[in-house]
C-alpha positions as CSV (number, residue, x, y, z in Angstrom):
1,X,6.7,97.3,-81.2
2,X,8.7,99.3,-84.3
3,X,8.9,102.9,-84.5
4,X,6.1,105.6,-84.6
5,X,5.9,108.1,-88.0
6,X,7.2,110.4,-85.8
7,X,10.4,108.8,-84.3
8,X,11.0,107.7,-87.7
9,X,10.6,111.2,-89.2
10,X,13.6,112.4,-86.4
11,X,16.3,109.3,-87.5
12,X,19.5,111.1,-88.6
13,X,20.5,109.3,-91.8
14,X,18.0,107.9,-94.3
15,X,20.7,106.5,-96.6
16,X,22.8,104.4,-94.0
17,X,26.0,102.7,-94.9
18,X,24.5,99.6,-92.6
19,X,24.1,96.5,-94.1
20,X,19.9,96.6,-94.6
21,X,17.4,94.1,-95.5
22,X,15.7,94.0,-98.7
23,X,12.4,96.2,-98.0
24,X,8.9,94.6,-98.8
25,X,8.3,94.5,-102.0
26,X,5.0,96.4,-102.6
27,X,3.8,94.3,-105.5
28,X,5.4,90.5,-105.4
29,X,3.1,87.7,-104.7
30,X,4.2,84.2,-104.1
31,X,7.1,85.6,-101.7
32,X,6.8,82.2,-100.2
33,X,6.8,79.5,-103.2
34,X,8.9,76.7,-102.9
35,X,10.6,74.8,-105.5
36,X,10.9,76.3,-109.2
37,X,7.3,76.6,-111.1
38,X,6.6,77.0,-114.0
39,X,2.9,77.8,-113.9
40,X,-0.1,78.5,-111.6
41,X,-3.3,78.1,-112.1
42,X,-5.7,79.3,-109.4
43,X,-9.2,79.4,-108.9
44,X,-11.4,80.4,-106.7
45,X,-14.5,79.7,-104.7
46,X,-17.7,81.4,-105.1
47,X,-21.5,81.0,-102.4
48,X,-23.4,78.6,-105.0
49,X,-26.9,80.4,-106.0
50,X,-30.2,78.8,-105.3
51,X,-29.2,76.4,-102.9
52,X,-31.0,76.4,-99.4
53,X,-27.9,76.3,-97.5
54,X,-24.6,77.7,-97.8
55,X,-22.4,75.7,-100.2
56,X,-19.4,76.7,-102.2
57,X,-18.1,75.6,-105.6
58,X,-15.6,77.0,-107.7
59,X,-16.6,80.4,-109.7
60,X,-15.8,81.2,-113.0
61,X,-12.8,82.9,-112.5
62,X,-9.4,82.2,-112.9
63,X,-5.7,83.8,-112.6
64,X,-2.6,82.1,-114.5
65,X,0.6,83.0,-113.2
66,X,3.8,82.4,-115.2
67,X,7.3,82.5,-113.6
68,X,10.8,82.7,-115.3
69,X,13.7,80.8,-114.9
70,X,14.7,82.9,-111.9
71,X,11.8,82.2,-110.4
72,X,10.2,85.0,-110.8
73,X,6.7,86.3,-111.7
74,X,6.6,87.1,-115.3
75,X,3.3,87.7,-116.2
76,X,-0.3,86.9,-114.6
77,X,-3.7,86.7,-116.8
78,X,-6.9,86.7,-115.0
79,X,-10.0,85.3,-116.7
80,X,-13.6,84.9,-116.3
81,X,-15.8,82.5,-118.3
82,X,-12.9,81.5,-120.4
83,X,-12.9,85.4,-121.5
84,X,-9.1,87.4,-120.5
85,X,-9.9,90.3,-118.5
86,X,-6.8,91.9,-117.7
87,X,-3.1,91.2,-117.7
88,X,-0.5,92.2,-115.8
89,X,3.5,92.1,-116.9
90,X,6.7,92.4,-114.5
91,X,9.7,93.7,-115.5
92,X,13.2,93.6,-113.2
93,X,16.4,94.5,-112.8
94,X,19.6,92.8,-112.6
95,X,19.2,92.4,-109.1
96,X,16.1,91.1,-109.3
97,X,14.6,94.0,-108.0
98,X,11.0,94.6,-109.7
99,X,11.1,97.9,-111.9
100,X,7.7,97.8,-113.4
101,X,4.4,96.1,-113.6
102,X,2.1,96.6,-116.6
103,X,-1.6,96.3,-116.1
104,X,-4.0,95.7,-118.8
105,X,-7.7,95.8,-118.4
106,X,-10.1,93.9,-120.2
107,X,-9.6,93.3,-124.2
108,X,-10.0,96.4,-124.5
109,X,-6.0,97.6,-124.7
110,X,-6.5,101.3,-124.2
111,X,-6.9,100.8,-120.9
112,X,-3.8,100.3,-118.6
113,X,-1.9,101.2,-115.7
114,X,1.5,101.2,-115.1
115,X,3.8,101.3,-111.7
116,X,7.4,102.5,-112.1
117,X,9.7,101.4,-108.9
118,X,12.7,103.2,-108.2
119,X,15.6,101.9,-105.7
120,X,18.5,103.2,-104.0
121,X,22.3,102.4,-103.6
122,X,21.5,100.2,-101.3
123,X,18.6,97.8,-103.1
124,X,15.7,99.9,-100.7
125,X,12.4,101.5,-102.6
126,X,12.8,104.9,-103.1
127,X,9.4,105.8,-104.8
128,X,6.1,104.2,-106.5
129,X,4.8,105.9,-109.0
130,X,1.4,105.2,-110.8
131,X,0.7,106.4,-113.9
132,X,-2.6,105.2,-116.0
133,X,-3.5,105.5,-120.1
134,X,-2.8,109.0,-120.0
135,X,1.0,109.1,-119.0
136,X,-0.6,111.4,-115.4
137,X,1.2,109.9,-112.3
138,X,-2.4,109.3,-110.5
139,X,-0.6,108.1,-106.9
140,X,2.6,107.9,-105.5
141,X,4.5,106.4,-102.7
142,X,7.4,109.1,-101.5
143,X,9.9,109.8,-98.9
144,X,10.9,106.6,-98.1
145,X,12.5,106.2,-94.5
146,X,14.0,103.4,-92.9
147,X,15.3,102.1,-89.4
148,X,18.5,101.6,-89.1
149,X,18.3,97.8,-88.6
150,X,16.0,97.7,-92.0
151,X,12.7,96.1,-89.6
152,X,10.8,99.4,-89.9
153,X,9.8,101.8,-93.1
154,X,7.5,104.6,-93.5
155,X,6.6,106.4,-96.5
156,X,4.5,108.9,-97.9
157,X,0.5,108.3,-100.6
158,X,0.6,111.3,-102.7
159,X,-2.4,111.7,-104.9
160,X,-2.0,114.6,-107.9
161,X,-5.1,117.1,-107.3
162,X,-6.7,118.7,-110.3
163,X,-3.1,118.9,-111.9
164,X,-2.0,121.7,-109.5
165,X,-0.4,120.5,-106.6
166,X,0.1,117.1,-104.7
167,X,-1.6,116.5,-101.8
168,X,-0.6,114.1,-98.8
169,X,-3.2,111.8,-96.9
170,X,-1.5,109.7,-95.3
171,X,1.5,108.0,-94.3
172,X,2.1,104.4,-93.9
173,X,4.8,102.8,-91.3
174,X,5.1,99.0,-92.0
175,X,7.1,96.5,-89.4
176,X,8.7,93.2,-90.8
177,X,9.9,90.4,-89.1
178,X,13.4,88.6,-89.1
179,X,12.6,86.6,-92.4
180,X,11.2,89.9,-94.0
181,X,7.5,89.5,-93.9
182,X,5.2,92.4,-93.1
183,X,4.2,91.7,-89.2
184,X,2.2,95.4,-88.7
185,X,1.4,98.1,-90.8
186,X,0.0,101.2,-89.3
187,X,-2.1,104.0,-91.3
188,X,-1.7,107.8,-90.2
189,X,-4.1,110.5,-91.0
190,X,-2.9,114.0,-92.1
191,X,-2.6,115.5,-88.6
192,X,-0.1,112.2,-88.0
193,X,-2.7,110.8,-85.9
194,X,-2.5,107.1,-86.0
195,X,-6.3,105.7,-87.0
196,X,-5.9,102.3,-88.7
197,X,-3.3,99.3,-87.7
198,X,-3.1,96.0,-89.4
199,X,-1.6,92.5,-88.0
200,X,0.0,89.9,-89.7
201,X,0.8,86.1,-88.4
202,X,2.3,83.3,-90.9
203,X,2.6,79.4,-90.3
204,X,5.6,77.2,-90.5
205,X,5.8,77.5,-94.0
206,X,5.5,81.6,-94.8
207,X,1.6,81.9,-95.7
208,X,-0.5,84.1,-94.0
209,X,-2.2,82.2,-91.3
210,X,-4.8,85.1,-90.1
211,X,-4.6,89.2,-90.0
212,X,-6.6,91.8,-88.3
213,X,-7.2,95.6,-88.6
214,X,-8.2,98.0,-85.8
215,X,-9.6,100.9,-85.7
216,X,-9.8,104.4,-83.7
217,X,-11.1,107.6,-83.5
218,X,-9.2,109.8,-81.8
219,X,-6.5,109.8,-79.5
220,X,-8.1,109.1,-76.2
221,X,-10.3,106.0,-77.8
222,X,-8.7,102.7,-77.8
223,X,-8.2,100.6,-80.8
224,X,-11.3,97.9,-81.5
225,X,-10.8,95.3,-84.0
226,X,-13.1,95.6,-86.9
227,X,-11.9,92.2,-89.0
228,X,-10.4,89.3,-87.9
229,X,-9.5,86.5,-90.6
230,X,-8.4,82.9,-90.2
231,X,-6.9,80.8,-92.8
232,X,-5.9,77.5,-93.5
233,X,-4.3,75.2,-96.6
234,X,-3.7,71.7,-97.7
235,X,0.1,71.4,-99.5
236,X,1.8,69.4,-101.9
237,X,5.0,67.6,-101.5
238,X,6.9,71.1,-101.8
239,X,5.1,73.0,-99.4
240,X,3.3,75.2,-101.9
241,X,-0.3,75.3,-101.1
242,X,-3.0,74.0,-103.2
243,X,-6.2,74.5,-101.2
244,X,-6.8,77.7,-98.9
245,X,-9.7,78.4,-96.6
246,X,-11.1,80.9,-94.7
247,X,-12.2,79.8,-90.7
248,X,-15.6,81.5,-90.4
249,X,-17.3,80.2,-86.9
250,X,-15.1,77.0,-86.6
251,X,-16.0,76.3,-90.3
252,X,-13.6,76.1,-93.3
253,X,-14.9,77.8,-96.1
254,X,-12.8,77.3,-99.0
255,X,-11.4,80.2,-101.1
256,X,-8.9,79.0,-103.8
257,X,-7.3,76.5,-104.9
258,X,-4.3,75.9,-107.2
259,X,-2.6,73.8,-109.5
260,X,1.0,74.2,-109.7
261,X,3.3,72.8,-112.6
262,X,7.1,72.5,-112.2
């Protein structure tokens, strides 16, 4: 399925005039909420200490995300024990294209992170760039390539070494589906050999149902899957879930759950 880094590397034109899909966007999250929220509150579930057997109740964290009138992500706050420990802000274009994201950790301010997105003509990512408190670019996603029908991109992770030169370690060739969700992504090592694969599957209404990631070690091994995960949700009357869980040997463990305002 999809292209290989290496038949994507030989493609002719990276910039085609071809009408192309919207590329996954690296740092989104709710691709798949319904309806137009205002707010969501989600908490999750943590293994309950000194109990006999395994139960779960919800921990002490919490993540509030706040959308715009577009419908987009504005801002998300993550807390534990009522105390903020970091914030992130989202910033777009025009097109709704995300531009940056902002991330503060802790109360402590001095501390942050910051991703600047850059796009071409045609609305595709053309870089990443990290940079953290000190203004240093600390990681970057590069070179950018994309099939012609828009299902398959590959691109670059740069990391800065010592300030002198940039060193690559691996490149990363993701697969989307008709409605433009990641399906496969596949991690190459420096020699180009591919090591690491990941799958994706969704249900009916666009959540991630179960993934897994494989493994090899060199050419002539095959692939052995080293994680498998299974998940499940309740839903309100939108569709938007409110109660995920994870399947762990025919048992639902729960994982989060949300509360959703409108």
């Amino acid at each position: 399925m999809g292209l290989s880094a290496q038949e994507i590397e030989k493609m002719p034109d990276r910039h085609s005039s071809i009408s192309i899909k919207k590329t996954h966007d690296f740092f989104q999250e709710y691709d798949s909420i319904k309806g137009n929220p205002t707010r969501i509150v989600e908490k999750s579930y943590g293994r309950a200490k000194k109990r006999r057997y395994s139960t779960f109740k919800l921990s002490k964290w919490k993540t509030i995300y706040f959308f715009s009138k577009n419908n987009l992500i504005e801002r998300k706050t993550n807390y534990y024990k009522g105390e903020k420990r970091g914030d992130w802000l989202y910033k777009y274009d025009e097109k709704r294209n995300k531009i940056s994201e902002m991330t503060i950790y802790g109360v402590d301010k001095g501390k942050a992170s910051k991703n600047k997105i850059r796009y071409d003509s045609l609305g595709r990512i053309e870089s990443i760039k990290v940079y953290y408190t000190t203004n240093e670019i600390s990681f970057i996603k590069t070179d950018f390539i994309y099939s012609i029908n828009g299902d398959t991109v590959s691109y670059k992770n740069i990391q800065p070494i010592y300030r002198k030169k940039d060193t690559i370690f691996s490149r990363v060739v993701e697969i989307f589906d008709s409605l433009n969700r990641i399906i496969e992504r596949r991690y190459f090592d420096s020699d180009e050999l591919l090591k690491t694969k990941w799958n994706f599957y969704y249900d009916k209404y666009g959540n991630l149902e179960s993934f897994n990631s494989q493994f090899k070690d060199s050419e002539e091994t095959e692939f052995s899957i080293i994680d498998w995960r299974i998940f499940e949700y309740k839903y309100d009357h939108y569709g938007n879930w409110v109660l995920k869980y994870q399947l762990v040997d025919k048992k639902r463990i729960p994982l989060a759950r949300r509360e959703i305002e409108y």
